[in-house]
LOKOL-742439 format. One record per residue (C-alpha): x, z, y; residue in three letters. Coordinates in steps of 0.25 Angstrom, whole numbers, padded with zeros to 4 digits, always signed. Example, Ala and Ser with C-alpha at 12.3 -4.5 7.8 and 13.67 -1.06 7.14 Angstrom:
BEGIN
+0049+0031-0018ALA +0055+0029-0004SER 
This chain:
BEGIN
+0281+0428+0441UNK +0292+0424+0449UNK +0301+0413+0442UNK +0314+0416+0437UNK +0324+0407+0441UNK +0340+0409+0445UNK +0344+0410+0460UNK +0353+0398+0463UNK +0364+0409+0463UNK +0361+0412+0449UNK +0362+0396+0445UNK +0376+0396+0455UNK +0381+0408+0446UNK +0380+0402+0432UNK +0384+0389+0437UNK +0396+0395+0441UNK +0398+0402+0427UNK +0400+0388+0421UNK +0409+0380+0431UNK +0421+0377+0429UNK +0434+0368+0435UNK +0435+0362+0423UNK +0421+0354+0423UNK +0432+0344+0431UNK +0438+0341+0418UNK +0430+0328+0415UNK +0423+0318+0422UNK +0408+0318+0418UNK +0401+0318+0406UNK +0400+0304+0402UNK +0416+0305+0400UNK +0412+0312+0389UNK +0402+0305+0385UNK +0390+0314+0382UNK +0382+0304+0382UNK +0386+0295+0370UNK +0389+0310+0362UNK +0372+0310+0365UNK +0370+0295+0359UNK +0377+0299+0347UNK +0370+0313+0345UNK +0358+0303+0347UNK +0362+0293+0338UNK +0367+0304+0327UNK +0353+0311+0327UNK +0347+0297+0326UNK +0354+0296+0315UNK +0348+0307+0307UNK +0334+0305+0307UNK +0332+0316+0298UNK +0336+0326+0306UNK +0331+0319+0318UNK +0316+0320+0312UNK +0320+0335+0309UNK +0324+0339+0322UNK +0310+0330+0328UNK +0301+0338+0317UNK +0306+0352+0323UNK +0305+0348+0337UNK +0291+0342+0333UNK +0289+0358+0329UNK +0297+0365+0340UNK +0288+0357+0350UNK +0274+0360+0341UNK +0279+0377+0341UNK +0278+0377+0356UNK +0264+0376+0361UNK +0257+0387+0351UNK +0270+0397+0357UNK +0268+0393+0370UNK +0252+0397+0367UNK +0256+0408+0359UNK +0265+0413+0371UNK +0253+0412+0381UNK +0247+0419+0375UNK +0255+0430+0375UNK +0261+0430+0360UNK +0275+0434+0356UNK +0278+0422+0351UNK +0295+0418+0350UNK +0296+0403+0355UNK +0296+0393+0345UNK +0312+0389+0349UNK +0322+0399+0354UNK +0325+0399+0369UNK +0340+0404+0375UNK +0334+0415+0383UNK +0346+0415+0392UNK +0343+0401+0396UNK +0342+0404+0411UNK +0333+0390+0413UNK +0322+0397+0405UNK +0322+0409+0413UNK +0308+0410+0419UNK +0297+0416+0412UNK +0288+0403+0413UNK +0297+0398+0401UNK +0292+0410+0392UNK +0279+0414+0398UNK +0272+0400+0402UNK +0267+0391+0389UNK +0272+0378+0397UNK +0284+0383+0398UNK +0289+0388+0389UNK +0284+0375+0381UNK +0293+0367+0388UNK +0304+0375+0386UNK +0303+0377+0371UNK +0299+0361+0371UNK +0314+0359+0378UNK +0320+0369+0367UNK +0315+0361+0358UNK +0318+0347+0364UNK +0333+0354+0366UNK +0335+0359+0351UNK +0332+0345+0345UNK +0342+0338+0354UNK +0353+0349+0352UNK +0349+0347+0337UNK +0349+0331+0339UNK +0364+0333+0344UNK +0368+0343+0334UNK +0363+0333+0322UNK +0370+0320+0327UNK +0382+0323+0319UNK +0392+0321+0330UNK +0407+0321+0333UNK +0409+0337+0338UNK +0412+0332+0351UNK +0402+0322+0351UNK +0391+0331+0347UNK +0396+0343+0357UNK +0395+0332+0368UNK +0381+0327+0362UNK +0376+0342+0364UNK +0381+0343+0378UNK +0375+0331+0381UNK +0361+0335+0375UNK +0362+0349+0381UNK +0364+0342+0396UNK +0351+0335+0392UNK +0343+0345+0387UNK +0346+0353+0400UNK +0343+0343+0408UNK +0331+0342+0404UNK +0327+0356+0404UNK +0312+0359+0408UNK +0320+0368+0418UNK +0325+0357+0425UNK +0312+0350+0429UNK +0303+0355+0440UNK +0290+0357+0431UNK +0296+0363+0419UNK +0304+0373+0427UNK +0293+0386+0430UNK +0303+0392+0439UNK +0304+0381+0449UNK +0289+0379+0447UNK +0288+0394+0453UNK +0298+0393+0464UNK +0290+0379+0470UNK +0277+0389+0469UNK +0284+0400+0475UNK +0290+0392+0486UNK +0280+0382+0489UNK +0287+0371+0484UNK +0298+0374+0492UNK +0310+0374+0482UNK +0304+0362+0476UNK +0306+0356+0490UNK +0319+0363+0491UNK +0324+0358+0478UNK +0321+0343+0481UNK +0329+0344+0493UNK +0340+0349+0484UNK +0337+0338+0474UNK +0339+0328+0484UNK +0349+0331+0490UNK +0359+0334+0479UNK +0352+0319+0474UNK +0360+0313+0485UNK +0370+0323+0488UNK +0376+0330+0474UNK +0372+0318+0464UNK +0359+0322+0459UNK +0366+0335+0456UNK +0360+0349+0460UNK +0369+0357+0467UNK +0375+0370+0463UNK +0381+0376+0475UNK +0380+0376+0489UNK +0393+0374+0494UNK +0391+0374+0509UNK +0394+0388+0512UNK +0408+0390+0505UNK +0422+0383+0512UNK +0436+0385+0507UNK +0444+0396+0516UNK +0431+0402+0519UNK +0422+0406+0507UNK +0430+0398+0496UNK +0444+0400+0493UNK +0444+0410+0504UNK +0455+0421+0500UNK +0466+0418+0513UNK +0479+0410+0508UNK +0489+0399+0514UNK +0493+0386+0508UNK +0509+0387+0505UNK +0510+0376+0497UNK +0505+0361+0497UNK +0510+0349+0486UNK +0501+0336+0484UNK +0493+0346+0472UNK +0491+0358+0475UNK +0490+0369+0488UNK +0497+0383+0485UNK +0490+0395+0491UNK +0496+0407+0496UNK +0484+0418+0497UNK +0487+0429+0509UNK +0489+0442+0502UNK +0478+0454+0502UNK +0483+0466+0499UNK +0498+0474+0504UNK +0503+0470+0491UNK +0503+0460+0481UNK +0509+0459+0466UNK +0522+0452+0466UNK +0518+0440+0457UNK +0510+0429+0465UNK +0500+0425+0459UNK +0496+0408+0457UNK +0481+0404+0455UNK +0483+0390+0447UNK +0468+0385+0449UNK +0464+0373+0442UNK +0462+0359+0449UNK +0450+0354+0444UNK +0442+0363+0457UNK +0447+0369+0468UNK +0457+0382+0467UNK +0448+0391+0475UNK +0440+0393+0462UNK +0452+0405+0463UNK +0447+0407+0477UNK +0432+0406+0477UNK +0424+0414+0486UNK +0430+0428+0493UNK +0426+0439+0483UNK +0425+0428+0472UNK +0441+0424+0472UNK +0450+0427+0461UNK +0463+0425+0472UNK +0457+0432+0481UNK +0455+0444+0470UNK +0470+0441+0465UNK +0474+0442+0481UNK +0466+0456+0483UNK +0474+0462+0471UNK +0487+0461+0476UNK +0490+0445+0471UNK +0499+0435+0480UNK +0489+0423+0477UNK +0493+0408+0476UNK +0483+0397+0472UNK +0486+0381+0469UNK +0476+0373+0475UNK +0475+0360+0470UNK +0472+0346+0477UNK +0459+0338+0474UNK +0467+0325+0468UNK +0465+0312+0473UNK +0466+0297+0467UNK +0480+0300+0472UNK +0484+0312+0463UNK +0479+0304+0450UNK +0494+0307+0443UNK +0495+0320+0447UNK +0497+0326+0432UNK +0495+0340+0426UNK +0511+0341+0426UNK +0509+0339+0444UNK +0498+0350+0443UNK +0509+0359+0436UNK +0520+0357+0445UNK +0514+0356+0458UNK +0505+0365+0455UNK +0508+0379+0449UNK +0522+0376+0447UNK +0525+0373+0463UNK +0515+0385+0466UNK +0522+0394+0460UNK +0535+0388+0465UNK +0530+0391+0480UNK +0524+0405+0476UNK +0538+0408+0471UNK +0544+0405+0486UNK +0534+0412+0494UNK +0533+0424+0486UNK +0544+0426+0478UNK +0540+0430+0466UNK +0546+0429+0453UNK +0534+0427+0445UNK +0519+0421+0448UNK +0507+0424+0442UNK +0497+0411+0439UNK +0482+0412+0438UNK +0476+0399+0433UNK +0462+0394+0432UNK +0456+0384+0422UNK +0465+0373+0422UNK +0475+0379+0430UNK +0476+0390+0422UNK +0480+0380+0411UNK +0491+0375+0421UNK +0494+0389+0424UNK +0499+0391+0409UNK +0507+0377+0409UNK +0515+0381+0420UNK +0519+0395+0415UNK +0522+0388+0402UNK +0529+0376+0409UNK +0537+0386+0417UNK +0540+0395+0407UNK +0546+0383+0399UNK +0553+0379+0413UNK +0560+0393+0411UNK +0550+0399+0426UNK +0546+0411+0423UNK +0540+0412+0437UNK +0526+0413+0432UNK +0519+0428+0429UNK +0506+0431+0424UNK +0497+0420+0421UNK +0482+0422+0423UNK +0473+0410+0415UNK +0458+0409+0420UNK +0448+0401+0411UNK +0461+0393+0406UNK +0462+0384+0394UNK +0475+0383+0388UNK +0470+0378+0374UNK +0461+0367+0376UNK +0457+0366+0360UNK +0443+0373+0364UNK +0440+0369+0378UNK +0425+0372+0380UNK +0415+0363+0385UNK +0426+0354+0390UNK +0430+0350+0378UNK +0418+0341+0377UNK +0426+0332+0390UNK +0437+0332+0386UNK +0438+0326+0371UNK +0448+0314+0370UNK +0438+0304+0372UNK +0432+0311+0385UNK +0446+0310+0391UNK +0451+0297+0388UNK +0440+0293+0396UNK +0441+0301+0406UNK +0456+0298+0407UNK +0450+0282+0410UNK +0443+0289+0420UNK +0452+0296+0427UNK +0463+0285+0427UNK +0454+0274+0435UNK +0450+0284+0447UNK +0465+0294+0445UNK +0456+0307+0445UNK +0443+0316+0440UNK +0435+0316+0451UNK +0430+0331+0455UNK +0414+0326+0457UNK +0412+0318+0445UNK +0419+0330+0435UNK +0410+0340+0441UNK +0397+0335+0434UNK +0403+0336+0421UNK +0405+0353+0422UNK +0389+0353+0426UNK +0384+0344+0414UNK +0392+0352+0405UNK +0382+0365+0410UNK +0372+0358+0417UNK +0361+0369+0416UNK +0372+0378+0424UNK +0377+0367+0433UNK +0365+0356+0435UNK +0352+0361+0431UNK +0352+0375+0435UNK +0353+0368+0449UNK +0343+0358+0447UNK +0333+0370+0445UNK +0339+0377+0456UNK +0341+0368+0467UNK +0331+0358+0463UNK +0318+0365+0456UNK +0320+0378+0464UNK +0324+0374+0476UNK +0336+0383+0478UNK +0348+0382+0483UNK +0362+0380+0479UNK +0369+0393+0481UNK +0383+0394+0488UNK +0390+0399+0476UNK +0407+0399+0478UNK +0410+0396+0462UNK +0402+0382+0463UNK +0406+0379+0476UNK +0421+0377+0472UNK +0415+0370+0460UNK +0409+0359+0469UNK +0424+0357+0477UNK +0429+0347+0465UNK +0442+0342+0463UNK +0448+0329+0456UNK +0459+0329+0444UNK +0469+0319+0444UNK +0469+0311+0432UNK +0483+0310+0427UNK +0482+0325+0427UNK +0468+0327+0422UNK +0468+0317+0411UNK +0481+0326+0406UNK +0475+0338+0406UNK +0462+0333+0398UNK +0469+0326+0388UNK +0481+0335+0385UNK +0473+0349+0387UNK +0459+0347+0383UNK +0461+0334+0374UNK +0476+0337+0367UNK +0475+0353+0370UNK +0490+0349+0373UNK +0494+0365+0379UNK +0488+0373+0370UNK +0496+0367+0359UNK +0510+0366+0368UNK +0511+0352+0369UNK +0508+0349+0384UNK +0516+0344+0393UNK +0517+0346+0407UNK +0529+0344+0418UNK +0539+0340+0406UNK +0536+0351+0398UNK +0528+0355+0386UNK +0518+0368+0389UNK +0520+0379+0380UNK +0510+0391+0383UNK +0516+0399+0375UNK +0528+0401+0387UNK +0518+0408+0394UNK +0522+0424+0394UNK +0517+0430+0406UNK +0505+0438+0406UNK +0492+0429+0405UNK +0477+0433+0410UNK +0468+0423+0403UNK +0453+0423+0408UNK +0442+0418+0401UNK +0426+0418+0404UNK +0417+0421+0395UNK +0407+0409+0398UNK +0417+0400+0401UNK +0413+0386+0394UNK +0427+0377+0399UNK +0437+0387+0396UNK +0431+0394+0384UNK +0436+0408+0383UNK +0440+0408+0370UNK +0447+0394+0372UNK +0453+0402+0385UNK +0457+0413+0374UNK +0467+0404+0368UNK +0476+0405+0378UNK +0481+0418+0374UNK +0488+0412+0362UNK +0493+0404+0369UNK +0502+0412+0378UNK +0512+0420+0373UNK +0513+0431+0386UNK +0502+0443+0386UNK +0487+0439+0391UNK +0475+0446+0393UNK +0464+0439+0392UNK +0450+0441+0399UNK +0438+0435+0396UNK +0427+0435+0409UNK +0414+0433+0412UNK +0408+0421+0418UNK +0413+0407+0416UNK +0422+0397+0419UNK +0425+0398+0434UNK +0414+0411+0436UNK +0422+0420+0426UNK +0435+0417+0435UNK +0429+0419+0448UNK +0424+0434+0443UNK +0426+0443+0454UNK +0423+0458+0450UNK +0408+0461+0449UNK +0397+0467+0440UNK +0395+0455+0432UNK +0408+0450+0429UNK +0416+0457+0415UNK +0427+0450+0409UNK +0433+0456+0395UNK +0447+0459+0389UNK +0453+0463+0379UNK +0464+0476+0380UNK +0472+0472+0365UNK +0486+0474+0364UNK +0486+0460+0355UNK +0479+0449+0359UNK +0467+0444+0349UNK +0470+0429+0345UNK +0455+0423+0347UNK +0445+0424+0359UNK +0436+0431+0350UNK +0446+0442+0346UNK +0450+0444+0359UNK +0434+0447+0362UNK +0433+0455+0350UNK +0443+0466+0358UNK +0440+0462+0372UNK +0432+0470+0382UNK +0423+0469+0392UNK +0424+0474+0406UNK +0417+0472+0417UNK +0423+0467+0430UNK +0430+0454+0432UNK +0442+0448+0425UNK +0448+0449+0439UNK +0451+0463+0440UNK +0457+0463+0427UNK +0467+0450+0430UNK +0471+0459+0444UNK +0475+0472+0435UNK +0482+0462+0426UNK +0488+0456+0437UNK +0494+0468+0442UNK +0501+0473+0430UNK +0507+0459+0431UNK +0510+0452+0443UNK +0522+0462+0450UNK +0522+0475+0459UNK +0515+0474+0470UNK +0524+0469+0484UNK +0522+0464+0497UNK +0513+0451+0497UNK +0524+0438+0501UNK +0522+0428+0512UNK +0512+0419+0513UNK +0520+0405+0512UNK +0536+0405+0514UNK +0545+0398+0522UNK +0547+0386+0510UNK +0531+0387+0509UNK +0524+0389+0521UNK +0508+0391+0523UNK +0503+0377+0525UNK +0489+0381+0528UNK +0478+0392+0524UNK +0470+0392+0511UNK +0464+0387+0506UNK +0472+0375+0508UNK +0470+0360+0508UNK +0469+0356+0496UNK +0456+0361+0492UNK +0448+0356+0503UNK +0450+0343+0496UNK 
């Protein structure tokens, strides 16, 4: 029987699914100490030598179950296992781990070796934060040392050597090797030699009309006779690359925004330097969206412009509407949030990065090297879902012998950027630690943020397996605006359910109510589902909000002439 493991493609694809730009939040895991939360869940289980000799006796049983099942099993008996298996555990997926006694041994032997450590952890009597960090420690563990991690207990990669002559073990060597010396022992994900910027990436035809020493404004060249009469600002966030709104052709949300008749801008940000340390959150609003819109407003015209922020630039999206509002500007229009937290009071999977203690040593960090550099923070994202991001690619690349596929989504993940620290602590402490905007006490630019300004008609998008920005966390930005929002909730993840062109596999939900429920979970209760990406829905809700249609305006203008094509300079950096 032919083994059944997943096509590099498959692993690139749910990979992808849990990305995230935010994964640049912290340093590395030891800020946070995982390992001491682990001494203490040991010491705490130590300490209960009751329940320690409890949880020994019934692995001593688990272990004795498995051989007469296994025999039992052979031999062609229905027997059910002796501990339960996740069937949608996609590591298991070969018929070997069911059908071969050996086997499926060792994988109910590593079920039970798994449920007394998660038990171990869950008995220390911890600190909640403690203990939630004790379990993701154990759980890094455990999958570390899957059985399908290792060459022997992995039947699939035993079939493929057979199949191939040994050749994808030799293959896989060569890929072992050479991401030892080239990629810090780490297997790659992506092949990133076929995609360049202009070319296949961040590809949709604009001009650079704007430069300051934060960010590049770019104008995108117009595709259609007319366009609607607001302009309309992507506001990506800077911990990756903007062109996360710009991915491949086909696979680009400002492209999609330009073929429906949209005059596209986008901020793209510089990679900080040492130099940039006291760049502040309050620069990032004023040089950023707030000058955007300033040279938008001179090229074009308009009277209004429409924003569209993503992650953390849909947070700072919201504070400028509500900073300008305040100011007595009423040039912004619709606001569109993608995956945006506004209430950090249930942040995710984050949330076990950035307690107080986590931050104030990361702010010492930060202050002896001025920045968060882009390379050391991505590690942090991959432990956090290491059998997506680390050992699906150690079987992959190194048991199997495949490569890397050239996969646009992780490609951009890899172009890292760095935060500057005055800005980044800021941000950690006064949204995640003090959840400052949510409750209208953050100040920004002299001025304290009051959501609640916020009038214009709001598009909020949430995924539905989004682990950084939960959607019911994404949810309570509803509240907290007082103008009319839809909310729509898609599939995929983090960064894969905002790059959702429209296909047969991708569905997003809404709900048609003429109030708005006050809870995610009411809001599902009347939602429904539809096939089809959020995408076509945002452009019909963008037509009925964004102006008659006009003649699409210059590209530049005499005060703010092209400096160069798109996509710009800044981003090559």
């Amino acid at each position: 029987m032919a083994a059944l493991f997943e096509s590099p493609w498959d692993v690139a694809d749910r990979a992808a699914d849990v990305l995230a730009p935010e994964s640049g939040l912290i340093a590395d895991s030891d800020v946070a100490e995982f390992g001491k939360a682990l001494s203490l869940a040991a010491r705490g289980a130590v300490a209960n030598p009751a329940g320690l000799v409890a949880l020994s006796s019934r692995l001593a049983l688990d272990l004795a179950r498995i051989p007469p099942v296994a025999l039992a099993r052979w031999l062609g008996g229905k027997v059910e296992p002796p501990l339960p298996v996740n069937p949608k555990d996609k590591r298991f997926a070969d018929p070997a781990w069911t059908d071969n006694p050996a086997f499926f041994s060792i994988r109910q032997a590593y079920q039970a070796l798994s449920r007394l450590a998660e038990d171990l952890v869950d008995g220390a009597d911890l600190e909640p934060a403690t203990a939630a960090k004790a379990r993701m420690a154990m759980g890094l563990l455990l999958d570390t040392v899957a059985p399908t991690n290792f060459l022997p207990t992995n039947p699939a990669a035993l079939k493929r050597a057979f199949d191939t002559g040994g050749a994808s073990l030799l293959r896989g060597a060569r890929h072992f090797v050479d991401d030892l010396l080239n990629n810090g022992g780490r297997p790659r994900q992506v092949d990133t030699g076929g995609f360049t910027l202009g070319g296949n990436l961040a590809a949709t035809p604009a001009k650079v009309v704007y430069r300051n020493d934060l960010m590049e404004l770019l104008q995108y060249e117009p595709q259609t006779p007319q366009v609607r009469a607001a302009p309309l600002l992507c506001s990506p966030p800077w911990i990756n690359k903007y062109y996360v709104m710009d991915l491949a052709p086909g696979r680009s949300f400002i492209e999609w925004a330009v073929q429906h008749g949209r005059t596209v801008f986008a901020i793209s940000y510089k990679n900080p330097g040492p130099e940039m340390a006291a760049v502040t959150m309050d620069d990032y609003l004023v040089h950023g969206p707030h000058d955007a819109l300033n040279v938008i407003q001179e090229i074009t015209g308009a009277e209004t412009i429409d924003i569209v922020g993503l992650c953390l630039g849909g947070a700072l999206t919201a504070i400028a509407d509500a900073y300008l509002t305040e100011m007595g500007d009423s040039r912004v229009g619709t606001l569109t949030l993608l995956n945006t937290l506004l209430d950090y009071s249930e942040p995710g999977a984050l949330g076990l990065f950035t307690d107080e203690a986590t931050v104030r040593r990361l702010e010492k960090q930060m202050a002896r090297s001025g920045q968060l550099e882009g390379r050391s923070m991505a590690g942090t994202f991959d432990v956090m879902r290491a059998n997506d991001l680390i050992f699906n690619y150690v079987v992959s690349n190194w048991l199997m012998g495949q490569d890397p596929p050239a996969f646009d989504i992780l490609a951009w993940n890899t172009d890292s950027t760095r935060m500057p620290a005055a800005m980044h602590a800021f941000y950690l402490r006064n949204f995640y630690v003090e959840n400052k905007l949510a409750a209208g006490e953050l100040e920004i630019a002299g001025k304290t943020i009051d959501l609640s300004a916020i009038k214009a008609p709001t598009y909020v998008v949430s995924a539905i397996n989004d682990h950084i920005v939960p959607w019911k966390s994404a949810y309570k930005n509803v509240g907290l605006i007082s103008g009319p929002v839809r909310f729509v909730l898609s599939s995929g993840g983090h960064i894969a359910g905002i790059v959702s062109p429209p296909g047969p596999k991708v569905w997003h939900m809404v709900a048609e109510t003429e109030t708005t429920p006050a809870t995610g979970d009411g809001w599902r209760e009347v939602a429904e589902r539809r096939s089809g990406s959020w995408w076509e829905d945002w452009s019909r809700w963008s037509d009925a909000n964004s102006g008659p249609l006009q003649e699409p305006p210059r590209m530049g203008s005499a005060k703010y002439p092209v400096l160069g094509d798109g996509p710009g300079t800044y981003v090559l950096t």
